[in-house]
N, C-alpha and C positions, 0 to 999 in steps of 0.2 A: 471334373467333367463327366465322370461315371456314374454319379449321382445323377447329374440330370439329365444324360442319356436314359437312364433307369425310369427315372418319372418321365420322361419326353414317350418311353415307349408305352408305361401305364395307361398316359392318358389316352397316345394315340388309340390302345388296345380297347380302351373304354370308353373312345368315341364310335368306335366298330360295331360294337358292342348295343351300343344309344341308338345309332342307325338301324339296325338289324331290329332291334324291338321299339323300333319310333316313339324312342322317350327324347322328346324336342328339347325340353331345358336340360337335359342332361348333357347334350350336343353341347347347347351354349355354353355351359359350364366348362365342358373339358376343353371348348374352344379357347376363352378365357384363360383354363388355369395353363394350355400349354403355352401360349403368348408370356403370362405371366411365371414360367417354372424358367424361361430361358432369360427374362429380363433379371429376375433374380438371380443366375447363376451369371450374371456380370459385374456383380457386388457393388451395382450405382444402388446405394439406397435411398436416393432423392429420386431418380427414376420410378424405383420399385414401389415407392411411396404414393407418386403420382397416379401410378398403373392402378394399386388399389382404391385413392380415394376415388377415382375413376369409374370404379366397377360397375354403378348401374348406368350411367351413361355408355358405354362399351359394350355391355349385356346386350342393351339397344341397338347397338350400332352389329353388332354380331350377328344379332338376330335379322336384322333389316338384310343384312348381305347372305345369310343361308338360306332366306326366304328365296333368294334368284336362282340356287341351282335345283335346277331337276330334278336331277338323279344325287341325295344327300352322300350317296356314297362317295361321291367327287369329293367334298369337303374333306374327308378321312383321306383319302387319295393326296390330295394337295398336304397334307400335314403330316400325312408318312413320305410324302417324298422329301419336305422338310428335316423330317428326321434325319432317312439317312442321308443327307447330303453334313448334317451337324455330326452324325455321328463317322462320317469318312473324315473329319480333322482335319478338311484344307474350310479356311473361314472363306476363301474368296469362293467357293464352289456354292457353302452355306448361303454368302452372303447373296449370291446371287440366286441364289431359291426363295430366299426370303422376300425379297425383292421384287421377283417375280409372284410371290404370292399374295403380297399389297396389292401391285400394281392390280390384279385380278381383283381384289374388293373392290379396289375405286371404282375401278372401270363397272365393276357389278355396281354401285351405289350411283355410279353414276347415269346408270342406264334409267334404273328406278326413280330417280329424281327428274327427266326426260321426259318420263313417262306420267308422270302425276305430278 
């Protein structure tokens, strides 16, 4: 679990990072790899399989839902508070951040498809 606290805070640190000097695939990327560093530190390797054959349809769908906030910083915001809520060790606190942080794509993806 210290492992991937470790990398869960890298990427957050170097999605900050993306933001700050508006490198846009570098966002999508760290967005990806943190979704993917926590699906992997639950040792479904049919999951973890799925996540990466995945990858350029997800890039897509990544990118389409950071296209809706404003202010990119939000993004970094939303996956640091992901963090620590994985990193305080109660799952139900996690699971309810993570949750909440879906539910906020769709609702983002689903505005844009409303829309156009």
């Amino acid at each position: 679990a210290r492992d991937t606290i470790a990398a869960l805070t890298q990427i957050v640190e170097g999605m900050e990072s993306s933001t700050e000097e508006g490198r846009r695939a570098d966002l999508i990327e760290a967005d990806f790899q943190f979704h993917y560093a926590i699906i992997k530190s639950s040792n479904n390797a049919l999951f973890a399989s799925l996540y990466e054959t995945l990858r350029s349809f997800l890039f897509g769908e990544i990118k389409r839902s950071q296209d809706d906030y404003k202010d990119p910083t939000q993004i970094c915001a939303e996956h640091r508070t992901l963090l620590q809520a994985i990193e305080g060790g109660d799952s139900t606190v996690a699971a309810r951040a993570y949750n909440e942080h879906i539910a906020n794509i769709k609702r983002r993806l689903r505005g844009q498809s409303d829309d156009g």
